[in-house]
N, C-alpha and C positions, 0 to 999 in steps of 0.2 A: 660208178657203182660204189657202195660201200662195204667192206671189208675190215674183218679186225687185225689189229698188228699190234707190234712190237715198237715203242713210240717215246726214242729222247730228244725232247722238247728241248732241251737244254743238259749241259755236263751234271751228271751224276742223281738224274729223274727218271727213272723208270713207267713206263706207263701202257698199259695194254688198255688201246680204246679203236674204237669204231672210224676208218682215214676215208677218204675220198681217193678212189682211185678212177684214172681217167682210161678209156682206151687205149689198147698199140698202136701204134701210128706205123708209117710205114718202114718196115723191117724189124717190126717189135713183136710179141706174141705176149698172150694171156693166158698165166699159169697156175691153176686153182692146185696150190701147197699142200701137199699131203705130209712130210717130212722133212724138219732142219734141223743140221746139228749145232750144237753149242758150242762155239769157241772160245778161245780167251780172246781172240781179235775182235768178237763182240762186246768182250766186257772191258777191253781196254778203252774201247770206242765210249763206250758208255759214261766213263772216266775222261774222258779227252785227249787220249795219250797218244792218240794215233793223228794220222794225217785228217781225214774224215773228222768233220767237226758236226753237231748239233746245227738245228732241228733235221733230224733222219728218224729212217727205220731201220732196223737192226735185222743182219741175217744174212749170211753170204752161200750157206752148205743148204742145198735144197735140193727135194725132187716132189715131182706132183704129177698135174695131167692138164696139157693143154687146153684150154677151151675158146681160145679165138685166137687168128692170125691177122696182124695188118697186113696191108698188102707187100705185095712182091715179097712174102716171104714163102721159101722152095723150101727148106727143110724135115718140116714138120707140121701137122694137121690138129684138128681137134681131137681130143680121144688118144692122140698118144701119151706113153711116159715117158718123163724127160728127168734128165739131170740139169739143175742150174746151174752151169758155169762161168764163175765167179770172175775169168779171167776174158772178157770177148776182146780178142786182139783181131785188129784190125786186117792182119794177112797181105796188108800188100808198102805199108812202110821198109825202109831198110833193115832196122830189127828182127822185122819178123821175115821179111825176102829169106835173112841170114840165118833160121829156124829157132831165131829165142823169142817163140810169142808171148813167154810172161813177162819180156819183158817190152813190151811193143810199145812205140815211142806217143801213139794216143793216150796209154793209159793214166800218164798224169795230169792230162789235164780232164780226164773224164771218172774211171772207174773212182782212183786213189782220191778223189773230192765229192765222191758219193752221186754220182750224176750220171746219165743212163747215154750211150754211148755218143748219143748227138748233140750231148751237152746240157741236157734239161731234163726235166722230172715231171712225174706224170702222178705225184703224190701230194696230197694236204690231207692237215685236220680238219675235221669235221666244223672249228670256228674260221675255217680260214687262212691259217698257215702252209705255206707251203713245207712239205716235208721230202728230203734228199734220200736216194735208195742207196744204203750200203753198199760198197761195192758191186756197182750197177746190179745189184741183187734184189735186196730188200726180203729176203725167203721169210725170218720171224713172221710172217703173217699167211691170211687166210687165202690171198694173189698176190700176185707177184708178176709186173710186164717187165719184160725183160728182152734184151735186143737178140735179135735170130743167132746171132754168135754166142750166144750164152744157152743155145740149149744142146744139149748131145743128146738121142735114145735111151731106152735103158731097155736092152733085153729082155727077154722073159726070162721068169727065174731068179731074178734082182729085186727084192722086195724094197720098197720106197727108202728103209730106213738106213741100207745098205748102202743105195744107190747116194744120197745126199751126204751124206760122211766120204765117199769117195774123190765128191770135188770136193773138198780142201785138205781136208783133216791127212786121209790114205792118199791120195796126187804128193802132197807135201812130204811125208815122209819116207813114202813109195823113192818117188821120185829124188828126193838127195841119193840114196843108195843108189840105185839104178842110174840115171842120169848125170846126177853133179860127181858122184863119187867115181861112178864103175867101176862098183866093188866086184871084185873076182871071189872065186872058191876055194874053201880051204883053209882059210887065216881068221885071226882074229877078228873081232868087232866088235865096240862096247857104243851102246845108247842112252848120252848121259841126259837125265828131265823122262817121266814115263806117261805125261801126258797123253791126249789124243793124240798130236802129233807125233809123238818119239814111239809113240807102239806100232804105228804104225808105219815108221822107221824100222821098228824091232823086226817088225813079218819084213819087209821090205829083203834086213841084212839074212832071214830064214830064207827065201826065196834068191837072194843071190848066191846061196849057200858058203855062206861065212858061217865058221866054226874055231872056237864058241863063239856065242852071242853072249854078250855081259850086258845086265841092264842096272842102271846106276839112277839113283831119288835117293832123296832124304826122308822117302816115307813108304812104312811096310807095307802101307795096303798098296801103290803103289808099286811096288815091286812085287805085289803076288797077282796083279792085273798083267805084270808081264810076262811072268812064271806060267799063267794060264794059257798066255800067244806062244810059248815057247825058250821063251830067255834059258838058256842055259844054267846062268848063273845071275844071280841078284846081289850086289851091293850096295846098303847103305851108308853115306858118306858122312852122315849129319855128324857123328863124335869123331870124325878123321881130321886129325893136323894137316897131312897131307896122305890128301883122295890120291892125287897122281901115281903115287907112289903105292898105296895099297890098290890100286886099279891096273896097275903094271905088273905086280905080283899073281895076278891070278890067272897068268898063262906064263909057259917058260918062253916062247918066242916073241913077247911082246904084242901089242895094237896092233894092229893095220889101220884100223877102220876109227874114228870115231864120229858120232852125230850128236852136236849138241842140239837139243829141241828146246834149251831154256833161252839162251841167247844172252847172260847175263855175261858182264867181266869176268866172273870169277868161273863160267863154266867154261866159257871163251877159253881162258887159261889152262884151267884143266884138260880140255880137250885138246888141246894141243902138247902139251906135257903129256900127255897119258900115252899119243902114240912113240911109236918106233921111230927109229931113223929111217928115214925113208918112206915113212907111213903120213896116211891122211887125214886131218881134221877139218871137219863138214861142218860149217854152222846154219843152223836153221832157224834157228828165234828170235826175238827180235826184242826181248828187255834191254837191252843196252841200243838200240839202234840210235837213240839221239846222245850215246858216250863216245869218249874216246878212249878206245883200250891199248894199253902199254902192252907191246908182243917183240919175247926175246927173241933177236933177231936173230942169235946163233942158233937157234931150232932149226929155224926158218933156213940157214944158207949151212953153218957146220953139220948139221943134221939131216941136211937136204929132204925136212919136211912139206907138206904143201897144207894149206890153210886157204879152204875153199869156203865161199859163201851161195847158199842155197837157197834163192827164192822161188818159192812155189812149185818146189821139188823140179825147177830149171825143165816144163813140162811142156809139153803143144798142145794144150786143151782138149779139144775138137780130136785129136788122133790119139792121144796119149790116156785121155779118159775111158775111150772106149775097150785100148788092151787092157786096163785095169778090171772092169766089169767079166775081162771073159776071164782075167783069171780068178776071181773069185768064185765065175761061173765051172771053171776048170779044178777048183779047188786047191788051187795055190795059195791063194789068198784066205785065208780062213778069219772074215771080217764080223761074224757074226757074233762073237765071242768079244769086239773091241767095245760095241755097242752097251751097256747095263743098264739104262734106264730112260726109260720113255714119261716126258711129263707132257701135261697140259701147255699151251699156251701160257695162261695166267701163274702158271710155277715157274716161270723164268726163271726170276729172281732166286727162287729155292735151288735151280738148276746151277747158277754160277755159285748159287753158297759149296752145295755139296762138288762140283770143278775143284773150289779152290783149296775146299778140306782135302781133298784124293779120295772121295768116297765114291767115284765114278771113273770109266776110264773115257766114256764118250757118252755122253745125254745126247740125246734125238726129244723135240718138240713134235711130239703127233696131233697134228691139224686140223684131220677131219677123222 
C-alpha cells in the first residue's frame, strides 16, 4: 500500500512523500496513525546524531487504530486503539526475565538500528529505496506496521493525542521519578531542561508528592509551561555564574531529588551539585551520551550522593504504559495541558523550529 511519511533519505533532508508500505507478517499489525508526538530524538535522528542512521522514517510516540493483524497475533483486533510502543522487548531474554525491558538485550540489534523486531523492514520509497522504521516505529506517518509488542490499548476516555505522548515523552519522565528515582513525599525536587520530557518529569515529582517542585530552563516561556503543570517554583539559570548554588538556595533543607532531562555536561554537573548530601541525581537526556563527563568523586562518596541514569524512565512497556493511562484517566496525571500544538504532517519541519525556540512544550502531528 501506499502511505505518506516522514522521510530522511539521507542526514539533514527532510521530506514528506508518498512510501510503500508492505503488509504485517507474522506477529506484526497495521496501524492507520491518528497521532505522533514530536521529539528531539526525532530531530537528533534527522541530524545523524543518534545511533539510527538514514534512509528511515521518522516517529517513535504514536497512537491510531488497528486495521489488519498478521497472523498469530492474540492482542489486538482491527478497530481497536492502540498506543505504539516504542520499546517491544522481547520478555524472555535475561534482561527482561530480570524486569528491565527497556533494556532487553534484542533491542540493539533491532529497535536502536531502526529495524522492526525480526530484523528487517517493511518500508521503501516510492523509486525504490528501502526505508528503516525508527525505533521499530516509524509513527511520522499515515501506517505504521509495527510488531505485536509494540501495541498497548488505550482505554476510553484517552483521546489519541494523549495517548501517543505517553509512550515516550510522559513513560520517560514519569518513569525517572517513580522508577529510577523513587522519589518519596515531602522533600524537595528540582527538574533541570522543561522540555517534553522534563514536564513531564515535573507531573511525575507532583504525583510522587515532592514538595516543592523547582523547574529550572534558560527560557521564560519554558518555565511558564511548567508553572501551568504545577512547578512550584521557576528558575532561570541562563545570567547564573553558578545555578548550583542559587538552585540550593531556594529551599532551606536542600535537593533531594534532581532530573536532568537535558543530558548535557554541564547539566550533568549541576545536577549533581544542586542536590544534598545524601540526595539523588537522575539523568535522563542524552546530549552528552557520546561525552565523557568529569564527575567530582567526593560528591559521590564524602557526600554519599547517588547519580543514577535513566533510560526510558527504566519502564516495562506493556505493564507500565497501561498504569500511566489510568492515571491520567484517574486525573493524576493532568497531561492535557503538556500537549499545545497540533500541526499537519507537512509542518514538521515548523514543529522542531518552534521545539527548539520553547514556544511549545509538546507538538502532536494530527494524521487523519
Amino acid at each position: 500500500m501506499r502511505t505518506k511519511a516522514a522521510v530522511v533519505r539521507e542526514t539533514g533532508r527532510l521530506t514528506i512523500e508518498e512510501v510503500d508500505l508492505a503488509p504485517p507478517k507474522q506477529g506484526e499489525v497495521l496501524v492507520r496513525m491518528h497521532s505522533a508526538g514530536v521529539c528531539h530524538s526525532d530531530l537528533h535522528t534527522l541530524r545523524g546524531e543518534l545511533r539510527a542512521q538514514p534512509p528511515l522514517v521518522l516517529g517513535h510516540e504514536g497512537a491510531g487504530v488497528v486495521e489488519a493483524v498478521g497472523s498469530g497475533v492474540s492482542n489486538c483486533e482491527p478497530g481497536d486503539r492502540v498506543v505504539v510502543n516504542w520499546l517491544p522487548a522481547c520478555e524472555s531474554c535475561q534482561t527482561c526475565l530480570g524486569g528491565r525491558h527497556n533494556l532487553c538485550e534484542r533491542l540493539a540489534r533491532t529497535t536502536f538500528r531502526a529495524l522492526l523486531a525480526d530484523g528487517t523492514t517493511r518500508l521503501a520509497t516510492a523509486d525504490g529505496m528501502p526505508l528503516k522504521h525508527f525505533l521499530s516505529a516509524a509513527t511520522m506517518a499515515e501506517h505504521a506496521v509495527v510488531a505485536e509488542a509494540s501495541i498497548v490499548p488505550i482505554p476510553d476516555g484517552v483521546s489519541f493525542d494523549v495517548a501517543a505522548v505517553i509512550g515516550c515523552a510522559v513513560a520517560t519522565g514519569v518513569g525517572a521519578v517513580i522508577n529510577t528515582a523513587k522519589a518519596v513525599p515531602g522533600v524537595p525536587a528540582a527538574v533541570i531542561g522543561c522540555g517534553g520530557v522534563g514536564l513531564s518529569a515535573l507531573l511525575g515529582c507532583k504525583l510522587a508528592g515532592c514538595n516543592p517542585v523547582i523547574a529550572v530552563d534558560v527560557l521564560d516561556s519554558k518555565l511558564d509551561f511548567a508553572r501551568s503543570l504545577g512547578a512550584d517554583v521557576g528558575l532561570n539559570i541562563s545570567g547564573e555564574d553558578k545555578p548550583a548554588r542559587a538552585l540550593r538556595a531556594l529551599t532551606d533543607v536542600g535537593i533531594e531529588y534532581a532530573f536532568d532531562s537535558v543530558g548535557s555536561a554541564s547539566t550533568i554537573l549541576l545536577s549533581l551539585s544542586a542536590v544534598r548530601p545524601g540526595g539523588t541525581a537522575t539523568i535522563v537526556g542524552l546530549h552528552a551520551a557520546k561525552e565523557l563527563v568529569g564527575i567530582p568523586a567526593g560528591a559521590l562518596v564524602l557526600q554519599n550522593k547517588r547519580l543514577l541514569g535513566s533510560f526510558a524512565g527504566s519502564i516495562r512497556p506493556r505493564l507500565d504504559l497501561p498504569k500511566l493511562l489510568g492515571l491520567y484517566l484517574g486525573g493524576r496525571l493532568p497531561l492535557d495541558g503538556l500537549i499545545t500544538k497540533r500541526y499537519p504532517l507537512e509542518a514538521l519541519p515548523q514543529a522542531f523550529e518552534d521545539m527548539e525556540a520553547g514556544h511549545i512544550a509538546r507538538g502532536v502531528l494530527a494524521l487523519t
